[in-house]
C-alpha positions in Angstrom: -13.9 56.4 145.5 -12.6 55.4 149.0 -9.6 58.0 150.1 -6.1 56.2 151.9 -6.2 56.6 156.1 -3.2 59.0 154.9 -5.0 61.0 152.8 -7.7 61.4 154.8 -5.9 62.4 158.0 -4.3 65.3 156.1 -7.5 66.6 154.3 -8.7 66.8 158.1 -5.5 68.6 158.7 -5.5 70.7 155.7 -9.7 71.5 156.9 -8.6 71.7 160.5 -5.9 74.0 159.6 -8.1 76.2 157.5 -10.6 77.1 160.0 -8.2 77.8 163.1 -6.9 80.4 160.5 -10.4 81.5 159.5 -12.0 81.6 163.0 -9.0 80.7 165.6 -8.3 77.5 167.4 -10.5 77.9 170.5 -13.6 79.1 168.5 -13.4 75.9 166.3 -15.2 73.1 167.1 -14.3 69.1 166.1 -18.3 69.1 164.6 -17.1 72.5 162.3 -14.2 70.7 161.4 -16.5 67.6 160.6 -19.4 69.3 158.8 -16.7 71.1 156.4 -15.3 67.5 155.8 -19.1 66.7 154.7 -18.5 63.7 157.5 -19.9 62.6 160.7 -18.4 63.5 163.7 -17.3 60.0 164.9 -15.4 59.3 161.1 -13.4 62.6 162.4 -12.9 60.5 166.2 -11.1 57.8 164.0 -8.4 59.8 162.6 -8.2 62.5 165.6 -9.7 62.3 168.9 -9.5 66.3 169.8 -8.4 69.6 168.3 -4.9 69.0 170.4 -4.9 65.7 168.4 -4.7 67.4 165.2 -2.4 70.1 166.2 0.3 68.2 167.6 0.0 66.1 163.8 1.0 69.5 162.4 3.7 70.5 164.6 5.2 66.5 164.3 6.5 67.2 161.2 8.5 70.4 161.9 9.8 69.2 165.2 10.9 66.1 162.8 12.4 68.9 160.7 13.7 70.7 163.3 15.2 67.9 165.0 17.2 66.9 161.5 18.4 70.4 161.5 19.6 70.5 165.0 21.6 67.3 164.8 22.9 68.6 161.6 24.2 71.7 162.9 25.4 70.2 166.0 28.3 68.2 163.7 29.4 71.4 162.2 31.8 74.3 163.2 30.6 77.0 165.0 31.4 79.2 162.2 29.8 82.1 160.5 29.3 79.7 157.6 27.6 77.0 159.8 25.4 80.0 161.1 24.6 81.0 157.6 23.6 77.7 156.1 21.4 76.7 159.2 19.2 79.8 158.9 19.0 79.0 155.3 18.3 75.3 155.8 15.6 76.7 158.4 14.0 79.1 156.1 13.9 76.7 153.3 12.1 74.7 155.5 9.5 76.7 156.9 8.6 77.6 153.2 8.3 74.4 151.7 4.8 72.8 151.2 1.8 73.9 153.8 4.3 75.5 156.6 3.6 79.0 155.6 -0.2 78.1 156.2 1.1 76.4 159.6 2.7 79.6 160.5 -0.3 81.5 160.1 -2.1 79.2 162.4 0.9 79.4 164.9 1.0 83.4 164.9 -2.4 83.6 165.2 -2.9 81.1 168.0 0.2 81.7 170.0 -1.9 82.0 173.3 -2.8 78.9 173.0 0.0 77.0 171.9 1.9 77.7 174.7 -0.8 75.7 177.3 -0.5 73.0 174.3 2.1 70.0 174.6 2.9 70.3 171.0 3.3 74.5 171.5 6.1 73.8 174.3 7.6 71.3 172.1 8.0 73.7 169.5 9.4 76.5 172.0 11.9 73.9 173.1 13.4 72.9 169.5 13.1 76.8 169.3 15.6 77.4 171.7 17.9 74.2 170.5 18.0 75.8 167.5 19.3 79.1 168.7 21.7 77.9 170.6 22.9 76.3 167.9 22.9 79.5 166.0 25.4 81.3 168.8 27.4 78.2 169.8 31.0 79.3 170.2 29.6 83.0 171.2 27.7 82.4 174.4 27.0 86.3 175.3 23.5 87.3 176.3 24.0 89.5 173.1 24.7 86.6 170.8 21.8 84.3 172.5 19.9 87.6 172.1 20.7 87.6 168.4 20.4 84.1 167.8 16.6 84.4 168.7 16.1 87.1 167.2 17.5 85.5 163.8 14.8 82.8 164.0 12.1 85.4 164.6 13.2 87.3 161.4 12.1 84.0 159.5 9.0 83.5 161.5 7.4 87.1 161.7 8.2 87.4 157.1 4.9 86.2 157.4 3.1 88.6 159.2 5.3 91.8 159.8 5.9 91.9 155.8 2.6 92.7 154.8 3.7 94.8 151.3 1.0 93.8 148.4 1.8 90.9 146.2 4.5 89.7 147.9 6.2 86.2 146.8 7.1 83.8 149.5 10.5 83.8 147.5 10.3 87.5 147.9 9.3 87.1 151.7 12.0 84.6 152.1 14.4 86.6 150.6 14.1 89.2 153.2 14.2 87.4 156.1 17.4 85.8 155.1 18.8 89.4 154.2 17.4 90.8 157.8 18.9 87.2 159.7 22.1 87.4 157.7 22.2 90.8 159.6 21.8 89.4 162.8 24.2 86.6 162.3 27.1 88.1 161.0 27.4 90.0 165.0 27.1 86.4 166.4 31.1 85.7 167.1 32.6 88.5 165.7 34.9 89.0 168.6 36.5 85.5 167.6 34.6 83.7 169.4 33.4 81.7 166.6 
């Protein structure tokens, strides 16, 4: 049974993925990644030509994401509200399908990411975002705040480490812990 160019570029992913988790994204080679596919390492050249390759085919998809969620926000008021439904757009986001695994990867590998394009992509649509989460309140303690309400989402996955954990669970929390955060952002009517 002969798999769909599609499918086979995300079982490379979902491979690819797996061992820059297991063993970390310097230490993995395109032959690893080819042996665990049980294919040669030119049928990996046809879908990918490096490791940089394959990352920047993960990230595509939640700059994509990001980018809908920017433009979105953008449109609305900067309101408490706007705040509150952004995070929760973000979070629902970053939960949804593989991402948790991709966030994994990215906290693990977040030395190199940043020498990567698709690293200072992400870092860019990073800071879009939280300015969009403090627009209407720009003090250094809003922008401060703002960050910090993106890292609550990002770091559920490895600062929560309690046993057994749901990702609805994990989710849960950050929201609670950024809902903190946001509800400072503007609160001197400034949005």
């Amino acid at each position: 049974m002969r798999e769909t160019t599609g499918g086979t570029r995300q079982r490379i992913q979902a491979v690819a993925l797996e061992l820059f988790t297991e063993h970390g994204y310097e230490k993995t080679s395109l032959r690893e990644i080819a042996e665990r596919l049980g294919v040669t390492k030119a049928a990996l050249y046809y879908h990918f030509k490096s490791k940089d390759e394959i990352v920047t085919s993960l990230v595509d998809d939640r700059l994509r994401r990001m980018d809908e969620l920017i433009a979105w926000a953008a449109d609305q008021p900067p309101t408490l509200a706007t705040r509150r439904a952004l995070i929760s757009r973000y979070a629902d986001s970053m939960f949804a399908g593989d991402l948790p695994q991709v966030m994994r990867f990215f906290e693990q590998n977040q030395t190199v990411l940043k020498s990567l394009v698709a690293g200072q992509q992400m870092r860019n649509r990073m800071m879009r975002l939280a300015h969009e989460l403090c627009r209407g309140d720009e003090s250094p303690a809003a922008q401060l705040r703002a960050a910090l309400t993106l890292f609550a989402v990002h770091s559920s996955w490895f600062a929560v480490r309690a046993p057994g954990i749901t990702d609805d669970e994990r989710k849960r929390i950050a929201l609670q812990v950024a809902d903190e955060l946001l509800a400072k952002i503007g609160e001197n009517g400034q949005g």
